[in-house]
C-alpha positions as CSV (number, residue, x, y, z in Angstrom):
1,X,0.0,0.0,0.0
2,X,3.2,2.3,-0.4
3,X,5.2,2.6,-3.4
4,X,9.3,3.1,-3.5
5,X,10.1,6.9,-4.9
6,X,13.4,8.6,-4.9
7,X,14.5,11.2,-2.1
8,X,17.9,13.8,-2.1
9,X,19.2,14.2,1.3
10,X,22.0,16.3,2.5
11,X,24.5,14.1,4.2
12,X,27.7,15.8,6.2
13,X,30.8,14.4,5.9
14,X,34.0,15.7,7.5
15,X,35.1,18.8,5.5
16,X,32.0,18.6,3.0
17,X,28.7,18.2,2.1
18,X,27.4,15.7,-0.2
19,X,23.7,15.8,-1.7
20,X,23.0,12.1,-2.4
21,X,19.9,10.3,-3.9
22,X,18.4,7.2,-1.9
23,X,15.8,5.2,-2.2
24,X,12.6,5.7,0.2
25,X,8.8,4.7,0.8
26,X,6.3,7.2,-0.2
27,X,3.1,6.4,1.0
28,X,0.3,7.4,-1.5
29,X,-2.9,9.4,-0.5
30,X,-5.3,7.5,1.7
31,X,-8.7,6.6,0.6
32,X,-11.4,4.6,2.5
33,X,-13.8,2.5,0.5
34,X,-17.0,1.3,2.1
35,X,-19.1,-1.6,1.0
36,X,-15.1,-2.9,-0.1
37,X,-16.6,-6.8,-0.4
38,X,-19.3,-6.2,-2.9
39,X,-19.3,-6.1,-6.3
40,X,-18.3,-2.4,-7.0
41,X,-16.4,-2.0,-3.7
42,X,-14.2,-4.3,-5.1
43,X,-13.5,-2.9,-8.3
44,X,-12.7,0.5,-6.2
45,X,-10.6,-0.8,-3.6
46,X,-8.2,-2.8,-6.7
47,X,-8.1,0.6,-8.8
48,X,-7.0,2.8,-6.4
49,X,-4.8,-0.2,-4.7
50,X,-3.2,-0.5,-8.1
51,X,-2.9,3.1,-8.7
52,X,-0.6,3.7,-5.9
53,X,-2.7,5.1,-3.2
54,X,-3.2,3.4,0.7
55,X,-6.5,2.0,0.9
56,X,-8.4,1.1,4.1
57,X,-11.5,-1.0,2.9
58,X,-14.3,-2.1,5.2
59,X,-16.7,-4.9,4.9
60,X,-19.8,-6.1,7.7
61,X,-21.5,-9.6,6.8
62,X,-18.3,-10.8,4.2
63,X,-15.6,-9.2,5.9
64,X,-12.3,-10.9,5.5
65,X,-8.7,-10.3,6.6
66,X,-7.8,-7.4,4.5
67,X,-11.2,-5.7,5.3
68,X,-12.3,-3.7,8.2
69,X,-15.2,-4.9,9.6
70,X,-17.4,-2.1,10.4
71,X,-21.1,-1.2,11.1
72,X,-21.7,1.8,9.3
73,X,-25.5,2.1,10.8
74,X,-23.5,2.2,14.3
75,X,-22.3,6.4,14.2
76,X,-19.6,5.7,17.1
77,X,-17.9,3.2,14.8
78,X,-18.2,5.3,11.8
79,X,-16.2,8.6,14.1
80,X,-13.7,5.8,15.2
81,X,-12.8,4.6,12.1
82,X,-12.6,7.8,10.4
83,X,-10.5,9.0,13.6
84,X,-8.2,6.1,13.2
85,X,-7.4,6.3,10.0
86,X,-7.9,9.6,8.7
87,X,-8.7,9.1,4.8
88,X,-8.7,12.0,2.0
89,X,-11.1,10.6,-0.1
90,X,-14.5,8.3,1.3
91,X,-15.6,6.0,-1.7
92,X,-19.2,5.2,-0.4
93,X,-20.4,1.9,-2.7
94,X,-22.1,0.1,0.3
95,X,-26.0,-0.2,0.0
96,X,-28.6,-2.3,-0.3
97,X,-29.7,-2.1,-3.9
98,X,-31.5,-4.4,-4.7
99,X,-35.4,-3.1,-5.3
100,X,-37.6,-6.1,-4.1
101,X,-35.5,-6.2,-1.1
102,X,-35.6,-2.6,0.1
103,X,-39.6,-2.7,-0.9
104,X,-39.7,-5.4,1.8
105,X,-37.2,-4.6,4.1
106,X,-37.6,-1.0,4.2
107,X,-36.7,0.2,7.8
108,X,-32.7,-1.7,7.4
109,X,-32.4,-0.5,3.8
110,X,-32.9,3.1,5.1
111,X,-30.2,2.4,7.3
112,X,-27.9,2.0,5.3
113,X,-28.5,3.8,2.4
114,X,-29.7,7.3,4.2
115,X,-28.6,7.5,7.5
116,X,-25.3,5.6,7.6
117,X,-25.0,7.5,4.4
118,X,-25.4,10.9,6.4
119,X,-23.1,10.2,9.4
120,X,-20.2,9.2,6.5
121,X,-21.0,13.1,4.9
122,X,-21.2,14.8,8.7
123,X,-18.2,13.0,9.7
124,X,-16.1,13.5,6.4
125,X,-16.7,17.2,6.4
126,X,-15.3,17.5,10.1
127,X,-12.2,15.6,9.4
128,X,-11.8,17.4,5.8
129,X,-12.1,14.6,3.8
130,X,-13.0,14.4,0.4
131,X,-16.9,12.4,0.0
132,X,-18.4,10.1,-3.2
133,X,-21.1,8.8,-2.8
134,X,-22.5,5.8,-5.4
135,X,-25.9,6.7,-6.2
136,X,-28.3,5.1,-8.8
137,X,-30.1,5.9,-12.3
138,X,-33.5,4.8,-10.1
139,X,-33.6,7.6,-8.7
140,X,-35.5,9.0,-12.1
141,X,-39.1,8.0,-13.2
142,X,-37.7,7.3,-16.4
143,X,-40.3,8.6,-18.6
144,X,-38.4,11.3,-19.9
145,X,-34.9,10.2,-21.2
146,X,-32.2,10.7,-21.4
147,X,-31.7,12.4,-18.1
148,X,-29.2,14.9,-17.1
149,X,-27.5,16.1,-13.7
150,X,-30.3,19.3,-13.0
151,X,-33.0,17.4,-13.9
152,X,-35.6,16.9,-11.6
153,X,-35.8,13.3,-9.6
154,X,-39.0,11.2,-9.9
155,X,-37.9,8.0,-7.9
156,X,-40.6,5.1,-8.2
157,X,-39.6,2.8,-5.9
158,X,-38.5,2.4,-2.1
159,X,-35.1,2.1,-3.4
160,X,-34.7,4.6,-5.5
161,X,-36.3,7.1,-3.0
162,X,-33.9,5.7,-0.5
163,X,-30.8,6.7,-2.7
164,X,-31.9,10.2,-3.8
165,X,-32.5,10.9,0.1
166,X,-28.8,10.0,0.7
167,X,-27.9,12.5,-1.9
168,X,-30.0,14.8,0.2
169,X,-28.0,14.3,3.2
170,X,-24.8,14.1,1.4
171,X,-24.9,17.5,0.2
172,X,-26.9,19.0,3.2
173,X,-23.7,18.0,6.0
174,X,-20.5,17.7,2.9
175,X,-21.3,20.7,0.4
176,X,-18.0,19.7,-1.9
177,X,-19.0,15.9,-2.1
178,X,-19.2,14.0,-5.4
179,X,-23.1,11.8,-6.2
180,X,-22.3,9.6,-9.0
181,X,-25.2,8.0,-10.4
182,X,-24.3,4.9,-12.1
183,X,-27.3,1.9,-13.8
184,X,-27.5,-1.5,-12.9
185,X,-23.8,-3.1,-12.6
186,X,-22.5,-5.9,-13.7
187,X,-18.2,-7.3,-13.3
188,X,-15.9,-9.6,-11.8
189,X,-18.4,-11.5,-9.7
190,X,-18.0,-14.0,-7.2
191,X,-21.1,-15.8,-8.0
192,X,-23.3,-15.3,-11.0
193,X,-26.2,-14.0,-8.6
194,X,-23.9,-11.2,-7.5
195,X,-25.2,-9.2,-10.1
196,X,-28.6,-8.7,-12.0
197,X,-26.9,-8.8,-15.6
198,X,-24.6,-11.5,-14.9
199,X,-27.7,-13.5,-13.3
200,X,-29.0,-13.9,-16.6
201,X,-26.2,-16.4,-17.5
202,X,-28.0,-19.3,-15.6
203,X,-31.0,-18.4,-18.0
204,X,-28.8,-19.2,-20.6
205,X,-27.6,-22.1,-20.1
206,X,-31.2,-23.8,-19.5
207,X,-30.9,-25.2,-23.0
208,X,-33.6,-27.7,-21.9
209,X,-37.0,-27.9,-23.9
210,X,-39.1,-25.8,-21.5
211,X,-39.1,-22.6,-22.8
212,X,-37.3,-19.2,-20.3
213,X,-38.8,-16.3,-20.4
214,X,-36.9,-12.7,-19.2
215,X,-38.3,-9.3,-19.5
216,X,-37.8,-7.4,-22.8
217,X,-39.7,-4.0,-21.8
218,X,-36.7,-2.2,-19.6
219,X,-34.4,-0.6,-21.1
220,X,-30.8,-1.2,-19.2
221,X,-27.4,0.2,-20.0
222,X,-25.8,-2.2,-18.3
223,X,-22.1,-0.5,-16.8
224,X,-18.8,-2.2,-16.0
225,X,-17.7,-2.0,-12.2
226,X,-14.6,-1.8,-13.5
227,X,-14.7,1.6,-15.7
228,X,-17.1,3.1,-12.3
229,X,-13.8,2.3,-10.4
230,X,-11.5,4.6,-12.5
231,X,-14.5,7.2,-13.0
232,X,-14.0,7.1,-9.4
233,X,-10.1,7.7,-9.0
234,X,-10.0,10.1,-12.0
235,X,-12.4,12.4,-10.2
236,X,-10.6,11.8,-6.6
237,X,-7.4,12.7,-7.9
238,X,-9.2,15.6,-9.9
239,X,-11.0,16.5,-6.7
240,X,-7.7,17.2,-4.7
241,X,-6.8,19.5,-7.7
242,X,-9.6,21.6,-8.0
243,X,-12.5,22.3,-5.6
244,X,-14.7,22.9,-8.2
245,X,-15.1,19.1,-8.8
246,X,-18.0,18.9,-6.6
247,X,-22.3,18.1,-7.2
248,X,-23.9,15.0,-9.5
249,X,-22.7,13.4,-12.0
250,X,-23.7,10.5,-14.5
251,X,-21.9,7.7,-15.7
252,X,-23.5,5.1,-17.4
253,X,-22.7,2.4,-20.3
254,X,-24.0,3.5,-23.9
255,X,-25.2,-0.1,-25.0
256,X,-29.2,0.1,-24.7
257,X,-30.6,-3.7,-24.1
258,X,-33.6,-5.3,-22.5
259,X,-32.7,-8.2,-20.3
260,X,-33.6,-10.9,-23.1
261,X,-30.8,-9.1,-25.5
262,X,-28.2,-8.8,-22.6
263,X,-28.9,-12.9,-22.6
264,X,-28.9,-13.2,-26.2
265,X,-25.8,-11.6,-26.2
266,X,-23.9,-13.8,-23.9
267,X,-25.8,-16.9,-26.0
268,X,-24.2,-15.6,-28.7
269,X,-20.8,-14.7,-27.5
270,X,-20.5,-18.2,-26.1
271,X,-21.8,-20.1,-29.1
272,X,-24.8,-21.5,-27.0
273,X,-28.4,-22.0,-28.1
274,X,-30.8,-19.0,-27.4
275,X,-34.1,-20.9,-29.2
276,X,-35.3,-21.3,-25.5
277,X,-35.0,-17.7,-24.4
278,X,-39.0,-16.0,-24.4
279,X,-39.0,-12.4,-24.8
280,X,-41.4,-10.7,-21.8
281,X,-43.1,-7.5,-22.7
282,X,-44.5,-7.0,-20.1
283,X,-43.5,-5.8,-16.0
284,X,-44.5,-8.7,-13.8
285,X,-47.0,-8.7,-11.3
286,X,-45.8,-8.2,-7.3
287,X,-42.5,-6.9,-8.0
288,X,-41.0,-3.3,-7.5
289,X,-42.2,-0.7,-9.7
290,X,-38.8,0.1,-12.4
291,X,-38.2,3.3,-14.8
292,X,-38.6,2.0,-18.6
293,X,-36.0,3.7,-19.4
294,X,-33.6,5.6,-17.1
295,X,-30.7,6.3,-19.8
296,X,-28.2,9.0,-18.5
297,X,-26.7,11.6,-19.6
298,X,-22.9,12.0,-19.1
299,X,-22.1,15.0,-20.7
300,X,-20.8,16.7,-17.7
301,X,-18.1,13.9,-16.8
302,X,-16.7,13.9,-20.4
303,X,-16.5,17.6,-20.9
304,X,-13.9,17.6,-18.0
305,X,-12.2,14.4,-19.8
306,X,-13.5,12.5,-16.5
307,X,-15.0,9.8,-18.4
308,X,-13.4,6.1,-19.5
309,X,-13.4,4.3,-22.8
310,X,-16.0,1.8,-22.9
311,X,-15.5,-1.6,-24.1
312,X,-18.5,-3.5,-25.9
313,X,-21.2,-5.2,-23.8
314,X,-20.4,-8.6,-24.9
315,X,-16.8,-8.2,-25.2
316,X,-17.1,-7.3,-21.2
317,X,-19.7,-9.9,-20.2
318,X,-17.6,-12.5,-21.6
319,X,-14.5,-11.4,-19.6
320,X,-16.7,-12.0,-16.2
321,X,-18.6,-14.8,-17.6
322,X,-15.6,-17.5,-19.0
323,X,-14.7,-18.7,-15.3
324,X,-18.3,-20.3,-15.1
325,X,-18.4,-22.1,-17.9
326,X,-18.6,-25.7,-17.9
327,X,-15.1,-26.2,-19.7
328,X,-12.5,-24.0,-17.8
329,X,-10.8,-23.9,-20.9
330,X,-12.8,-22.0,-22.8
331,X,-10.8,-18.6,-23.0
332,X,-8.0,-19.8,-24.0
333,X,-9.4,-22.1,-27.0
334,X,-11.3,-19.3,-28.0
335,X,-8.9,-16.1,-27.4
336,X,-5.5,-18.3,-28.0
């Protein structure tokens, strides 16, 4: 978590002075990254490890020997931690986010994603740290794409309520703090069910002759952890820089697909039968109200060259996908 740099250092010697050049360890800024075990925690915590900086990331339920484990609903831990260890920048990805589960679960979701989310801003702007926090495309009504920074949030769900009111209290206690709103996620998953796109991949492979049916009336722009993790460096490190680097911003994959053409897609990209897959054109019945289409507009982050360059959908997918196929070898008979 420190990186070797050169240092000149006068050294007296009998009769003379002699400036000489030795190696030293620099330590690089210090950034805390909560919700470090999940899927876009993750990605953060190895960009900005990899990048040079010190990076303290904390965990609760999968927290493992690298992670703090911390209870960011609990405010005391929240003031010892950032006490302890004194970050510049707060990366906050932990949340619940997932739609059916907040409808249901409402009072911990709230937790979490607003008032844990508040202490973090209080407690970042009393220690001077620098404050991003991962908010969503729900958060829109999505009647109205695409949808820019100033325009005016219509949240139809719990969750998406949930998130915009942790925008609220980010900006009311931490006026400088970064809200990046990102869509649904997908990356280097544990398991398949980590994320909603890469989910889809057990629907694919139910080549059987009962037919699979997956919703083909939402329109996704399904975003790579990945490129949210150096979105999220480039505008820390441009944060330090400039104070003006502060308010919402979107970042969001350009590839528009329904779930059935995010499946068809990985069908396709691993040669695998896609006769079985039903298109749905219709929202089921008993589930979470979703935006049809919450597209983003990014403008903002590319004008300040704070944007990444996006690799194709299936290109992507199939980088997360290969390690559960059937035959381990499959990427390098197929990329070798």
């Amino acid at each position: 978590m420190s990186r070797a740099g050169a240092e000149q250092r006068l050294v007296f010697c009998p009769g003379s002075v002699q400036l000489v050049q030795e190696e030293v360890l620099v330590q690089g800024p210090r950034v805390l990254v909560t919700g470090a075990t999940g899927l876009l925690g993750r990605a953060v915590f190895r960009e900005f490890h990899t990048s040079g900086w010190m990076v303290i990331g904390t965990g609760y339920r999968r927290a493992r020997p690298r992670f703090l484990r911390c209870d960011l609903t609990d405010e005391d831990a929240i003031r010892r931690l950032l006490h302890e260890y004194k970050p510049e920048v707060i990366v906050h990805c932990a949340a619940e986010r997932r739609p059916d589960i907040v409808e249901h679960h409402t009072e911990a979701a709230v937790n979490l994603n607003v008032h844990a989310t508040s202490t973090l801003a209080k407690e970042a702007a009393v220690c001077g740290a620098l404050f991003i926090y991962i908010s969503t495309d729900y958060v829109f009504d999505g009647r109205n794409p695409p949808y820019g920074e100033d325009d005016a949030p219509n949240p139809l769900n719990v969750y998406g309520r949930s998130k915009l009111e942790g925008e609220r209290e980010t900006l009311r206690h931490c006026p400088g703090a970064v809200i990046l709103r990102v869509p649904v996620l997908f990356g280097e998953v544990e398991s398949v069910m980590e994320s909603t796109v890469t989910s889809l991949w057990l629907k694919v492979q139910e080549a059987t002759e009962e037919s699979c049916t997956l919703d083909h009336c939402l329109q996704r722009f399904p975003t790579d952890a990945r490129d949210v993790a150096i979105v999220c460096r480039k505008l820390s490190e441009r944060m330090r820089q400039d104070p003006s680097i502060r308010g919402i911003f979107h970042f969001s994959g350009k590839e528009q697909m329904t779930k059935y053409e995010m499946a068809l897609a990985m069908a396709q990209a691993f040669k695998l039968p896609s006769n079985h897959l039903i298109p749905l054109t219709e929202q089921p019945a008993g589930s979470a109200p979703r935006p049809v289409n919450s597209q983003l507009n990014c403008s903002r982050l590319e004008l300040l060259n704070l944007s990444v360059e996006l690799r194709p959908f299936t290109a992507a997918i199939t980088d997360c996908l290969w390690p559960f196929t059937a035959d381990k070898r499959w990427r390098q008979t197929v990329f070798h």
